[in-house]
N, C-alpha and C positions, 0 to 999 in steps of 0.2 A: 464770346471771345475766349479763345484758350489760354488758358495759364500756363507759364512756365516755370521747371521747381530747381530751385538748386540742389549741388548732391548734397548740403548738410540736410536741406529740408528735407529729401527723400530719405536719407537716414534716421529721421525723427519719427517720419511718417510709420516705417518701416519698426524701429519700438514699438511704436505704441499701438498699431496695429496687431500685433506679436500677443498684446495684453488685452486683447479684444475689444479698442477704445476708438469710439467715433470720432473723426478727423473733421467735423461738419456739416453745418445741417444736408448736403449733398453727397457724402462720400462715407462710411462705415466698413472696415475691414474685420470679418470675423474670426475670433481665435480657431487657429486650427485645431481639429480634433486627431488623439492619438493615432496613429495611421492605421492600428487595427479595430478601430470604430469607424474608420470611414466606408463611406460606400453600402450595399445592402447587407454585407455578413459585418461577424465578430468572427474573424479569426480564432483560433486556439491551435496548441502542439499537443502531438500524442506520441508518446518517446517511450517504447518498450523491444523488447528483443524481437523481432520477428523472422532469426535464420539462428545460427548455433546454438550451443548447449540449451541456452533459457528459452529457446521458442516453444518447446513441448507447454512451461508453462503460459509464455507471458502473449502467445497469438492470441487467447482467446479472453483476456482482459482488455485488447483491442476492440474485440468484439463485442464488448460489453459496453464500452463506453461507446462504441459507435452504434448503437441501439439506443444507447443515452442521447443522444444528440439527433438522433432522426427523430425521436417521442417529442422532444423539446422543439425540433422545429417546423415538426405539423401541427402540433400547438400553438405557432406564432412568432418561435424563435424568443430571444432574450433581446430586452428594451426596445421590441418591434425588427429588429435583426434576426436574420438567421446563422446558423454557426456554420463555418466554414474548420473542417477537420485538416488538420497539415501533421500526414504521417511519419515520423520518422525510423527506421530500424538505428536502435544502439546495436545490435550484432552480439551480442552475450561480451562484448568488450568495452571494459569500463573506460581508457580514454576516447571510443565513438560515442559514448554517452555523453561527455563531454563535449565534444566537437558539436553532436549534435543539437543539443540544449543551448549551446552559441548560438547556431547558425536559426535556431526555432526564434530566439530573443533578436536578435540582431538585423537578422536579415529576411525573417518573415513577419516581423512586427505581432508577436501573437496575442493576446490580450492575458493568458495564462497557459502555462502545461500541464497535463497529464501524462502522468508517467513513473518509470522503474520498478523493477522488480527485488530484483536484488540489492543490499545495505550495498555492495561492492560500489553498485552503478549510481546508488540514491550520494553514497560519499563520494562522490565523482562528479558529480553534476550542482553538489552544495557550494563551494565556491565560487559557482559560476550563477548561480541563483540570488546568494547573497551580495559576490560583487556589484551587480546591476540593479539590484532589488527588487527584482522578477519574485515569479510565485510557481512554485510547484505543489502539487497535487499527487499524495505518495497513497497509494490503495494496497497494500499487501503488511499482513505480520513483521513486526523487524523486533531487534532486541533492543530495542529505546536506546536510554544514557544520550540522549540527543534531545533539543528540544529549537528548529529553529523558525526565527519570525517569516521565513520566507520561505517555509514547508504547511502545510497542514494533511496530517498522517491519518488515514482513513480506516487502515487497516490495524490490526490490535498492537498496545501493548504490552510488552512482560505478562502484568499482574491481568491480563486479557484473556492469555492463551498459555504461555511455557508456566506459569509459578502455580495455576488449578490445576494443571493438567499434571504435574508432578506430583500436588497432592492426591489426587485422586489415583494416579497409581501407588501412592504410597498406603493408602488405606485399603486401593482394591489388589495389589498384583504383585508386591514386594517390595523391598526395603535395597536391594542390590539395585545398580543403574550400572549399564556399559553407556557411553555415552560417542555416536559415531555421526560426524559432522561435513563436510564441505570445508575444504580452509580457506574460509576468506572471513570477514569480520563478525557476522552473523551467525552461525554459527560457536565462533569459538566465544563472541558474547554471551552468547545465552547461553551454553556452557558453565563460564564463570558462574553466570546468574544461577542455573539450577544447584552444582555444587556448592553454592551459599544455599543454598536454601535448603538441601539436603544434609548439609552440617546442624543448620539450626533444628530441621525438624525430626533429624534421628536416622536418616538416608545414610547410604555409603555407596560413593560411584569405584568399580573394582578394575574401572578402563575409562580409554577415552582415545580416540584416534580419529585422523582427519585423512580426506580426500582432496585432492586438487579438483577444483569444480570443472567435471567434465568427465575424471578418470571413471574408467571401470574395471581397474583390478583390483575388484575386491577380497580376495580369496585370502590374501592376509590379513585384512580386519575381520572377518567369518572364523576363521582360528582361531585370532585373538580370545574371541568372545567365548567361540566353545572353553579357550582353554580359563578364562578369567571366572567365567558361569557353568560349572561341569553340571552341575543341579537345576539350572534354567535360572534364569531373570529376567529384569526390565531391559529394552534396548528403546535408548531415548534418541530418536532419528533426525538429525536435519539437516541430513545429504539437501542437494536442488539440483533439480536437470533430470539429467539424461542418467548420472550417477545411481539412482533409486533403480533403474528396468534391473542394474545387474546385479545389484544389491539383493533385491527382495526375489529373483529367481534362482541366485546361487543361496540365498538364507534358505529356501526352501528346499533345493537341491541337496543338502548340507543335512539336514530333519531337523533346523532349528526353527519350529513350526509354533504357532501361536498359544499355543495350549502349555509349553511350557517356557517360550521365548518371546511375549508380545511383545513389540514394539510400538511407541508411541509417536507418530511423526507428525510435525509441524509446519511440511513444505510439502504434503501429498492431500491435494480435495481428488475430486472427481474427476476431475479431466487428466491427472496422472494414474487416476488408476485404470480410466481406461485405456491407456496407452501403456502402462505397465502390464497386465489382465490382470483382471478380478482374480482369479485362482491363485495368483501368487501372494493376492493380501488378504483373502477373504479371514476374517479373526483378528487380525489385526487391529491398531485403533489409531485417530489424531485428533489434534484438539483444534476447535475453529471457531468461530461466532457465528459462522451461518454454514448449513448443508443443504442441499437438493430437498431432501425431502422435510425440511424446516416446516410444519404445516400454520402458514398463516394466509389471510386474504390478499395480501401484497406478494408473496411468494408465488402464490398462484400465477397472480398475472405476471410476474416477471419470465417464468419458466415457460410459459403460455405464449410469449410475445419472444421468449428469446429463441424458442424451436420456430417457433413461425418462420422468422427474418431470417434462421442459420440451417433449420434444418430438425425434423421432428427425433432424431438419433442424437444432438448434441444434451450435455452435462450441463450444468451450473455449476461454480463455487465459489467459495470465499471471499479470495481473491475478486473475481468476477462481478461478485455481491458488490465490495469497497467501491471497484472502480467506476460502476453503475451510478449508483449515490452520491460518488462523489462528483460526477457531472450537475447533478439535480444541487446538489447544496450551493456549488458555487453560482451556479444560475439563481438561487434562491436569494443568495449569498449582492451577486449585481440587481438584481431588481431592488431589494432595499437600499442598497446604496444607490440605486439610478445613474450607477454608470460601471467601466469595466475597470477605470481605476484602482491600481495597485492594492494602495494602502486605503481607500473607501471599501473597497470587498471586504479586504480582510476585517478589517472592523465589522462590517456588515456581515460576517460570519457567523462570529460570536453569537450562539446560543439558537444557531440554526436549528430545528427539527426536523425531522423526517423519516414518515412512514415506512420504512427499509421491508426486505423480504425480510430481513432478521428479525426483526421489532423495532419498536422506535426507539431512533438513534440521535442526541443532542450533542453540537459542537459545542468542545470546550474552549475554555482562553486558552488552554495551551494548546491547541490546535490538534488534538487526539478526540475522536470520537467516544462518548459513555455507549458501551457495548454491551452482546450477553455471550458467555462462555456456554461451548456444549463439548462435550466429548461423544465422538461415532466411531461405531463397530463396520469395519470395510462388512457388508453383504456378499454372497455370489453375481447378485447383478451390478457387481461395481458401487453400488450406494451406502449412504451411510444410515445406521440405526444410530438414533439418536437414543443413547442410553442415562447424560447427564446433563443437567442445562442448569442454566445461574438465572438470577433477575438483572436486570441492567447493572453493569460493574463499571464503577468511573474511571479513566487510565488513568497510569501514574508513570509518564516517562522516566522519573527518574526513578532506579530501583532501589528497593527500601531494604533487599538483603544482603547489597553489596556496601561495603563499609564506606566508603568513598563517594555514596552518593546516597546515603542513607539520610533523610532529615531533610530531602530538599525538593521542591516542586519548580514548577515553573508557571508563569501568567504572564501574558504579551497582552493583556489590557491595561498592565499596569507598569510603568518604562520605568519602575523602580524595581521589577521585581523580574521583567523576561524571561530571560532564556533558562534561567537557574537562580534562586534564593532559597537560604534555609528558612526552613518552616519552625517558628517562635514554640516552643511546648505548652 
């Protein structure tokens, strides 16, 4: 005999169902699952520039991560899932960045992002991460002073890459710094950052001037420099884009050539310099965590398998390196949790390892990768000599040479201490 329900009982029915609760020994309505857990994939976003200024860099950290996720799902995929990739171009503009990181959360249900290259794009898209309480997945160098619970930053930093990389042309290549940037937040951070850190250690920057990210008339910061450095110095670089090809062809055009003019950059691996040419940087130097020719067992096969899938003529870098691993950690990252839940990953983060081309690299609670610093000499075949390396160096988003943020760390295992607390003496 059939039964008939009224609407409050269908509305009962309908709670508790909601909460995954058996209505009788005949009837059981199962909690729905996230909607990017349903069905054969896991969903995920991948949100990097792939048309203006930033495409030179950020096309082949796409690339990177999507060699990340074809390994992981001829392996099996994550929780018995495979990954479903949903690409987006932010377009080198930071409110598409935005739009786009909505519409990946919102409207494609994704389970997590990967993505940004640029501080511009990564501040752009944090609001909108944190409002929802979504997770992004940041693989490139940035200048810290940031620490939040709904990023985990794969890429170095400060005291990773800009504050060694300082020292060590202070001990190897002079004491003068022109210092020539991109103006957008990164840049003119790390900046601050180094000029702290050159007052402390005996440095003196004799210049400093900015590009709007994109321009190429350089020809008045090239004067600058000659006129600021008549005797040659350090030029401490972190142009991005398209800015560096005119840079470093009119530096050289100019005879402000390595031998009395190096430059240290921290936005140029491999894939800009081959698209710069090797001739124009060849002497040159930048500081990075991982190179092409990094020699380890894990580098191998990464290099090995990423000419494979793209092409026996393509590069590796840095960048590339982060964004690689950082597929692998958060997969690492859902299986201990045993699901794609938010705030389960993230926990399940904590203290992740992983065999990297670089060495092995452990996630911290502040959500910054323990990394190894190397400084490389551009070659003529585009590559880097690896001339300085560290042992594993733990990050310190907040930096220790700026006055304002000197004394304070961060820990997201601890909801007394997050995003920022001072550190007791």
């Amino acid at each position: 005999m059939a039964h008939s329900l009224n609407r409050r009982q269908l509305i009962k029915m309908g709670a508790l169902a909601g909460a995954g609760v058996a209505l009788g020994p005949h009837l059981w309505v199962k909690r729905s699952l996230p909607a990017y857990a349903q069905g054969e994939t896991i969903r995920v976003g991948i949100l990097h520039s792939l048309s203006g200024t930033m495409a030179i860099s950020e096309t082949s950290v796409v690339d990177a991560e999507r060699l990340a996720i074809k390994e992981i799902n001829a392996a099996g995929g994550v929780l018995g899932k495979q990954i479903e990739a949903i690409v987006e171009d932010g377009a080198s503009d930071w409110p598409t960045f935005a739009e786009k990181a909505t519409k990946l959360i919102d409207s494609d249900k994704v389970a997590t992002v990967f993505g940004c290259w640029t501080s511009a794009s990564r501040k752009a898209v944090l609001p909108v991460f944190e409002s929802k309480q979504h997770q992004l997945w940041y693989p490139v160098q940035y200048e810290g002073q940031e620490c939040s619970k709904n990023i985990f930053y794969t890429g170095a930093a400060p005291n990773q890459q800009i504050e060694p990389s300082v020292e060590w042309l202070l001990n190897n290549k002079g004491k003068e710094f022109f210092l020539v940037g991109s103006d957008y937040v990164f840049p003119r951070t790390a900046n601050t950052i180094i000029k702290a850190q050159l007052e402390a250690l005996g440095g003196k920057v004799v210049g400093e001037d900015y590009l709007p990210l994109g321009n190429t008339e350089v020809t008045p910061i090239i004067s600058k420099i000659r006129a600021a450095l008549p005797n040659g110095g350090v030029i401490y670089n972190s142009l991005n884009g398209d800015s560096n090809v005119a840079f470093f062809t009119q530096l050289q055009g100019a005879g402000l050539g390595p031998d009395r003019y190096p430059s240290m950059s921290v936005s140029i691996a491999e894939e800009e310099v081959q698209a710069i040419g090797p001739e124009f940087l060849e002497g040159h130097y930048a500081a990075w965590n991982y190179f092409m020719t990094v020699d380890t067992p894990a580098n191998k096969k990464f290099v090995e398998a990423f000419r494979a899938e793209y092409g026996q003529n393509r590069v590796t870098n840095d960048p590339m390196e982060a964004a690689y691993i950082m597929v692998y950690i958060w997969k690492q990252a859902v299986e201990k949790a045993g699901t794609v839940e938010i705030d389960a990953v993230r926990q399940a983060a904590y203290g992740q390892t992983f065999d990297a081309p670089e060495g092995m690299v452990t996630m911290n609670t502040n959500h910054h990768l323990t990394k190894y610093v190397r400084i490389g000499q551009v070659r003529s075949d585009g590559l880097f000599e690896v001339i300085s390396a560290t042992d594993a160096v733990d990050p310190l988003p907040w930096n220790q040479f700026v006055a304002e943020t000197k004394g304070y760390a961060c820990d997201w295992s601890d909801p007394a201490k997050g995003g920022r607390y001072k550190v007791e003496a």
